[in-house]
C-alpha positions in Angstrom: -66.8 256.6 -225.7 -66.4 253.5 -227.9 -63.1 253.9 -230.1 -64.0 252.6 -233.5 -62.1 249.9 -234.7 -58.9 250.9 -237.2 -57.5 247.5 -237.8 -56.6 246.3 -241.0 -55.3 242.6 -241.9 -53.1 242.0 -244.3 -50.6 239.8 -245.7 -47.8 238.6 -243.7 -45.2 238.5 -246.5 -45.4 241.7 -247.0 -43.5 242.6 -243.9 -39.9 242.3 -243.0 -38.4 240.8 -239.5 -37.8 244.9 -238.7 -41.3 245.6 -238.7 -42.7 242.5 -236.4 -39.5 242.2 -233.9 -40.9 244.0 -231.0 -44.0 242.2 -231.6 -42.3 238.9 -231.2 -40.4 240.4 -228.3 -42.7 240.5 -226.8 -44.6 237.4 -226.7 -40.9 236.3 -225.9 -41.7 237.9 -222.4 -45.1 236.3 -222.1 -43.8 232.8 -222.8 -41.1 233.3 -220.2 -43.7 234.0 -217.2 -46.5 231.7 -218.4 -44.4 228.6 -219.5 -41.4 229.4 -218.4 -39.8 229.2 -221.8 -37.0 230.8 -224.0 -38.7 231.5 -226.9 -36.3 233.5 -228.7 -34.1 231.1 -230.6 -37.6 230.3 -231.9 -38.8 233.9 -232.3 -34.9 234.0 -234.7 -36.3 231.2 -236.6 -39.4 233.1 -237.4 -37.7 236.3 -238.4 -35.6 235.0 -240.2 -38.7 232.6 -242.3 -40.2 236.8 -242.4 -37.3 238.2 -244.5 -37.1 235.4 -247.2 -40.9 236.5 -247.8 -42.3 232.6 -247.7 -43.8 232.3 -244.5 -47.8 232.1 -245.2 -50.1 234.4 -242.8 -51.8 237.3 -241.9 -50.8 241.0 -239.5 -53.2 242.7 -238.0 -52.5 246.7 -237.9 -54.3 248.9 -235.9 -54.1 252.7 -236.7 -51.2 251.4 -238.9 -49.1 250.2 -236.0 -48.4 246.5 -236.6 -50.4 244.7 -233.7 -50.8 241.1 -234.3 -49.7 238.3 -236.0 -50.5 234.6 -237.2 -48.9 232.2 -239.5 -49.1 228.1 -240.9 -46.8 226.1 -242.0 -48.2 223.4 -245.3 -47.0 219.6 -244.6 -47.9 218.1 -247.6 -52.2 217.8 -248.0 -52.3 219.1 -244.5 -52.2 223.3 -242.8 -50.3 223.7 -239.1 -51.6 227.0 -237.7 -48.1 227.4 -236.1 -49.1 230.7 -234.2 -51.1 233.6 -233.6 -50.6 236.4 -231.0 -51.7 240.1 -230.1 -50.2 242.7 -228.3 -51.1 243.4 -224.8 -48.8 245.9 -224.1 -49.8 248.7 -226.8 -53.1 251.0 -227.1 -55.2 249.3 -229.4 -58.7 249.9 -230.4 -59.7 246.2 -229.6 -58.5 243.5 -226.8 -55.6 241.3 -228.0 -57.7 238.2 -228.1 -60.3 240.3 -230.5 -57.6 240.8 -232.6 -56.1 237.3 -232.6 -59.7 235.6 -233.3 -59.5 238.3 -236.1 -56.4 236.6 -237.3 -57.8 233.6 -236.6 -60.8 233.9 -238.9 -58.8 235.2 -242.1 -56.4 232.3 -241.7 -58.8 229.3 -241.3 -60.3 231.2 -244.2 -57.3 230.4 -246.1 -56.8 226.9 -245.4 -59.8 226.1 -245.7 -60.3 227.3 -248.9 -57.2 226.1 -250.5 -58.1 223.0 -252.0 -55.3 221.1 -252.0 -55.5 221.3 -247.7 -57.4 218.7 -246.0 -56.4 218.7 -242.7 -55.8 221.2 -240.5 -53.7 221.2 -236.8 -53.4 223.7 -234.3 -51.6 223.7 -230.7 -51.4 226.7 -229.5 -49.6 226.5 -226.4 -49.3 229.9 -225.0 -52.9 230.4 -224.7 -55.3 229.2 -222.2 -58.0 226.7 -222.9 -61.3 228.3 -224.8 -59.6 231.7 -225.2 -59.2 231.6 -229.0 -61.2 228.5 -230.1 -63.9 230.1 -231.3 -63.1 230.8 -234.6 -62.1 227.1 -235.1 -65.5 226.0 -233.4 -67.0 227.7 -235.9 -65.2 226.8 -238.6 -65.9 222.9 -237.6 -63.0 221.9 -235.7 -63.1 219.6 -233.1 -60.8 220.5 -229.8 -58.7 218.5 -227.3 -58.2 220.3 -224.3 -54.3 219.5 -223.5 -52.0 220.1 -220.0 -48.8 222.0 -219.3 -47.3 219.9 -216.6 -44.4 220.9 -214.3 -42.5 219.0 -211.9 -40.0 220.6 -209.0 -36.6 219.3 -209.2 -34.9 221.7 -206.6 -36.2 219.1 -203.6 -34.3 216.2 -205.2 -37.0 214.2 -204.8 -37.0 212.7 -208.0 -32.9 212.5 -207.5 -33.2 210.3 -204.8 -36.1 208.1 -206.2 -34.1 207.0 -208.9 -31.4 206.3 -207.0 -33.7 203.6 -205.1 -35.6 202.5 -208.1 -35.9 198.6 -208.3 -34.0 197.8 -211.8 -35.7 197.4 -215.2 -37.4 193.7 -216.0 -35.1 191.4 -216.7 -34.1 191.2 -220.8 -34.5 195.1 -221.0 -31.4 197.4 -220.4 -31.5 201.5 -220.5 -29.1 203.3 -223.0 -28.4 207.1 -223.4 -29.7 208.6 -226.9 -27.6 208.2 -229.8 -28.4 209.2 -233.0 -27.9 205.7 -234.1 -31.0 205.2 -233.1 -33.1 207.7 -235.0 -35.1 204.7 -237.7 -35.9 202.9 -234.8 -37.5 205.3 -232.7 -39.4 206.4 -235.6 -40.6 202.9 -235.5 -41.5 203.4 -232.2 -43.8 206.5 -232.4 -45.6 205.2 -235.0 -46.3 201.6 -233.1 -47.1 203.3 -229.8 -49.6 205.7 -230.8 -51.5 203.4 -233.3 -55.5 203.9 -232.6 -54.4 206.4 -229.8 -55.7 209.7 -229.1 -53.1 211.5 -229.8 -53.1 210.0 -233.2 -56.3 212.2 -233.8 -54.1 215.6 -232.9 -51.2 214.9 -234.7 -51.3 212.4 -237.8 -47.6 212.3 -238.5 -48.0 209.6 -235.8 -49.8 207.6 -238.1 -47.7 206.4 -240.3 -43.6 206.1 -239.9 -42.9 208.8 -242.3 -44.5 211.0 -240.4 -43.1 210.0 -237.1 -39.6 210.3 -238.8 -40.5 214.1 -239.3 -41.7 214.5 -236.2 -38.1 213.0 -234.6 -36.7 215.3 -236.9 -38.1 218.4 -236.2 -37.5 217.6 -232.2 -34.0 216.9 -232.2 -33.0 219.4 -235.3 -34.9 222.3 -234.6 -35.3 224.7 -231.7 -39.6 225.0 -231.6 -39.5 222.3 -228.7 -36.1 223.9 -227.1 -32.8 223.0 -227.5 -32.2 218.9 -227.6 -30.9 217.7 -224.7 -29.0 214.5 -226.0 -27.6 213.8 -222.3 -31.0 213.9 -220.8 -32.8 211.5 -223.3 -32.9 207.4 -223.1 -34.1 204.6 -224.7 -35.1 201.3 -223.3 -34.0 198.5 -225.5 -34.7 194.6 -225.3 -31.4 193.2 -225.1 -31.7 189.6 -226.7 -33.3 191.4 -229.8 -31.9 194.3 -230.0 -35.4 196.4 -230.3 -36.7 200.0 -228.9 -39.1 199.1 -226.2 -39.6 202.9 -224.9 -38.2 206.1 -225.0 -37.8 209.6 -223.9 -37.0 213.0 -225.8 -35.8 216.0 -223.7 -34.7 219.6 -224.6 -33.8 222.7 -222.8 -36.3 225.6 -222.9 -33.9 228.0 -220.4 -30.7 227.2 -219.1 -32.4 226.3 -215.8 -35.8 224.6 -217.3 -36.0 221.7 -219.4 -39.4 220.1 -221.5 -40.1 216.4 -222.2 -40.6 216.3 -225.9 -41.9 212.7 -226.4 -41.9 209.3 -223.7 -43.6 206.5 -225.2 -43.7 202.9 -224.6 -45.0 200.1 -227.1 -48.4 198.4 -225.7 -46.2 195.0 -224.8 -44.1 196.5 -222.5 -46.4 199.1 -220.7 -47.6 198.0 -217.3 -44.1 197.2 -216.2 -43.1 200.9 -215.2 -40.9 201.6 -217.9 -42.0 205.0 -218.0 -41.6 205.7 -214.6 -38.3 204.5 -214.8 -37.3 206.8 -218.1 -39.1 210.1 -216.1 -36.7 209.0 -213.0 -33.4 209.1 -214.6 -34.1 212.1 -216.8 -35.2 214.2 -213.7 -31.8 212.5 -211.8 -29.8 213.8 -214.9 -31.7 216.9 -215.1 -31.3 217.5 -210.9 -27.2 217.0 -211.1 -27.1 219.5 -213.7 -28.9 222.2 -211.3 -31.9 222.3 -213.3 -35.0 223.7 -211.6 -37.5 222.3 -213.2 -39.0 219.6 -215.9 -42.4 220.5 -217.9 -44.2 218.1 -220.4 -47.7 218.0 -222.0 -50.5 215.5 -222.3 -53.1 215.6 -223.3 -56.4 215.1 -220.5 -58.0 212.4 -221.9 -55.2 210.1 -222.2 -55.9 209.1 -218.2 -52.7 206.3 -217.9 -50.0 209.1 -218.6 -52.0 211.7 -216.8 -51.9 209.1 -213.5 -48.6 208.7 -214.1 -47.2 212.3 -214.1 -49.3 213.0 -211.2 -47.5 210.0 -209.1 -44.4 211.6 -210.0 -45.6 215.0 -208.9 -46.2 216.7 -211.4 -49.1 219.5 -211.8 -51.2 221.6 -213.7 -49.4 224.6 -214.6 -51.6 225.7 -217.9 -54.7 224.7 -220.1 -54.8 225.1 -224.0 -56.1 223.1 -226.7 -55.1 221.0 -229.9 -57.8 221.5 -232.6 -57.9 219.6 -235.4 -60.3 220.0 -238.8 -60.8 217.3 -241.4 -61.9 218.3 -245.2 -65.8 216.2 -245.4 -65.5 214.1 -247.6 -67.2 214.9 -250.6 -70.5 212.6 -252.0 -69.6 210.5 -255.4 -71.3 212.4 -258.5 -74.2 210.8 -260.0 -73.8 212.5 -263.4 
């Protein structure tokens, strides 16, 4: 017999870090197996946003037993659907993905009705492609299916490639990270994703502004991992003194670490630039005993995809950015 459905949504300010702990527990456990993540200097973070009452979002109770969970963050004109997840592990009157497309609807709701929103991004990394994107389907959004890539280091393969690299064209040195260079990498992002693909996921790449908040929230805050400042490099031009590529790294367990960004301005690409930035990060990452390296990319964007596969990495996991843009609305003729 059919149990009937006892699940009620409601507000997610209304509930204290206590109350959603084992929840985020949890999916600290999930993230672990599927991506081989520490999410719980993340899953701190969150509580933490939970008792000071201002984190926007929805939790989905069932027989008044706190279930699920979903919240966005506002940047400016623009919603980030930052999460959503369901208990697997509990008796529950629906499957967890019910309940998160639950969440799901209530929330793009939300956005979507606040008029002061009009854009709205979602990555939702931990779940696999098509498994929640109904709701945003339906709601108009279009959806980038995206790759979680991992690479062995325990062969020393990549160890030993670097060490026989030929060296970088001549005029163009590699330098470790230094926070020295944080305007020009900004200037960076923003040049080497103009009219990409990604630039359609994620607008802070648009503009330099927005790639300075990006840079910010990679090295400064813990969503990405920890930031690796020994593992990250730049390529500079040496007779003027400009970024030519670089590469972000954090540490998402003591024994797995996560590209955050590699890019390389359209004038230098072709000249295996970021073969050579992969290379020594993986030879820094390898003397440090690290096991592995993971990075995402999106499936379209076939140069980088070609590129990670040379290097061996593979296809660990499937999910999908989504993205919604506000139509604009027809000039009155009163």
């Amino acid at each position: 017999m059919k149990v009937p459905s006892q699940l009620e949504v409601l507000d997610l300010r209304h509930f204290s870090a206590r109350q959603l702990r084992s929840l985020l527990d949890e999916e600290s456990r999930v993230c672990s197996a599927r991506l081989r993540w520490d999410y719980r200097s993340s899953a701190d973070l969150l509580l933490q946003y939970l008792d000071a009452r201002v984190l926007p979002g929805f939790v989905a109770l069932d027989r008044g037993r706190v279930c699920g969970y979903v919240f966005c963050v506002y940047e400016g004109a623009k919603g980030v659907v930052g999460d959503v997840y369901a208990s697997t592990a509990m008796s529950v009157s629906q499957p967890a993905v019910e309940v998160e497309r639950t969440l799901l609807v209530h929330m793009l709701e939300m956005l979507q009705n606040s008029p002061h929103v009009d854009r709205i991004e979602s990555q939702l990394l931990l779940h696999p492609s098509g498994q929640i994107t109904q709701p945003f389907l339906q709601a108009g959004f279009t959806a980038h299916t995206r790759l979680f890539m991992e690479c062995d280091l325990s062969d020393g393969r990549l160890l030993r490639e670097e060490q026989a690299a030929a060296p970088l064209p001549a005029g163009l040195a590699l330098a470790p990270w230094s926070s020295a260079n944080f305007q020009k990498a900004g200037e960076l992002v923003h040049r080497a994703y103009n009219g990409h693909l990604d630039g359609e996921i994620n607008d802070q790449y648009r503009t330099l502004d927005g790639a300075l908040r990006f840079l910010h929230n990679i090295v400064r805050f813990p969503g990405c991992g920890v930031f690796d400042v020994d593992a990250s490099s730049v390529v500079f031009c040496e007779e003027s003194g400009g970024m030519a590529a670089m590469l972000l790294c954090s540490r998402v367990r003591e024994e797995v670490a996560h590209i955050t960004q590699i890019c390389v301005l359209p004038e230098y690409r072709g000249q295996r630039l970021g073969h050579a930035l992969l290379s020594h990060c993986a030879a820094q990452l390898t003397r440090r005993r690290f096991d592995a390296i993971t990075l995402t990319v999106t499936e379209g964007n076939t140069y980088a995809l070609a590129l990670y596969e040379r290097m061996n990495f593979s296809v660990r996991h499937r999910f999908d950015a989504l993205v919604w843009t506000r139509p604009e609305q027809p000039l009155s003729t009163d």
